[in-house]
C-alpha positions, 0 to 999 in steps of 0.5 A: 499339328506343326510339320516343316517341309523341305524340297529341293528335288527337281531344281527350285528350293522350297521350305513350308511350315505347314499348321493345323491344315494350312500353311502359315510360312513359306519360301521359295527359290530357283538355285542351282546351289541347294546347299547354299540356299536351302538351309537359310530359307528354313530359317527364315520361314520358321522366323516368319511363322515364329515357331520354335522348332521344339514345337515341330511335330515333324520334318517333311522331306521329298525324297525323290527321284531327282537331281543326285545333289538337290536330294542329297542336300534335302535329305540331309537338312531333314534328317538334320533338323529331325535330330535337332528337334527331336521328331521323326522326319519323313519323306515323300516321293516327288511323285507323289508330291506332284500327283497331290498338286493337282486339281481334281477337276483336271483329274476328273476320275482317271489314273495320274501318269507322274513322269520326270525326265531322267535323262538319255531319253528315259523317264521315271514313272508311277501311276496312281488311281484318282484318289492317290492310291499306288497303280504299282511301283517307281521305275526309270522306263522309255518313254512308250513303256511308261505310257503303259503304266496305269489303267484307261483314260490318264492325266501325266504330269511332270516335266517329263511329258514332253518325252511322252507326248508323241508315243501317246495314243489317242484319246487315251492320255490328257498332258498337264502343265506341272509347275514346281514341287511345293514344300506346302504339298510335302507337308501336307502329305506328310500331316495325313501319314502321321495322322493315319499312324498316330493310333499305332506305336508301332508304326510312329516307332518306326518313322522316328527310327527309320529317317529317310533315304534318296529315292534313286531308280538309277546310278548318277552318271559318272564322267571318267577323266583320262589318265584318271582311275 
């Protein structure tokens, strides 16, 4: 199985070619500018992988949430490339992506608390158990509020952790250093849904007709100009 990843929901860009298990091409960048540098690096990892895009299975995308332009842009290029190849393209929440990029031994069987920073103070939130099961849904939540979500002892991850840190009881919540989202990682999800849904017609129907959508748990801020509408 031959996925391409792309990611640009946090900031940094990356794109992946993700093969039968591991990744064989990637790249990545720290842009402001994910229209300008995203596209470009897609083509230079499928040069480097020197694979045809007629040989794709699938083109993954993170999906959110995250910065409006940089999801935007992501979506956008993934839908793109799905039409282009002609194979279904699909999205996996930056939760997600960043729940599955960490090491179990930091895990060690609790519940994984992924907060990102959404700005004035908030953060969006998810909670999974040990094996990436859902603990409930997304949602943008004050700082104390998210610490709630999941069950016991938990890890938080993310770049917002920093916001959770001193509304943290103690002993209950472990913080993790979270780096960049890998593209490698969004692909690699992305392989285990095509695989659990491979058996059933009805759900790949789906996926192929249903391209991905931003993940948005709130309206982007919108400055208004004076004297303007």
């Amino acid at each position: 199985m031959r996925i391409l990843a792309v990611d640009s929901a946090l900031g940094p860009c990356s794109a992946a070619l993700w093969q039968d298990g591991r990744v064989v091409a990637e790249a990545a960048a720290e842009s402001a500018e994910p229209d300008a540098v995203l596209v470009p690096m897609v083509a230079a990892v499928m040069a480097q992988a020197n694979i045809a895009y007629a040989a794709l299975d699938a083109i993954a995308v993170t999906i959110g949430p995250g910065s409006f332009t940089g999801l935007r842009v992501g979506v956008a290029a993934a839908r793109g490339l799905s039409l282009a190849a002609g194979v279904p393209a699909i999205g996996i929440t930056t939760f997600e992506a960043l729940a599955a990029a960490l090491d179990p031994a930091d895990i060690r069987g609790r519940d994984i608390l992924i907060a990102i920073a959404a700005g004035r103070g908030d953060v969006y939130a998810q909670a999974f158990g040990p094996d990436l099961g859902l603990r409930g849904g997304p949602a943008c939540l004050a700082p104390a509020d998210a610490l709630a979500l999941g069950r016991g002892q938990r890890v938080v991850a993310g770049n917002g952790v920093e916001l959770l840190r001193a509304a943290a009881p103690a002993g209950q919540v472990a913080f993790l250093a979270s780096g960049a989202i890998a593209a490698g990682t969004v692909a690699a999800r992305a392989a285990l849904r095509l695989e659990s849904a491979a058996s059933d017609r009805v759900v790949l129907a789906a996926a192929l007709a249903s391209p991905p959508e931003p993940l948005y748990l709130r309206r982007p801020a919108i400055r208004h100009v004076a004297g303007g509408p």
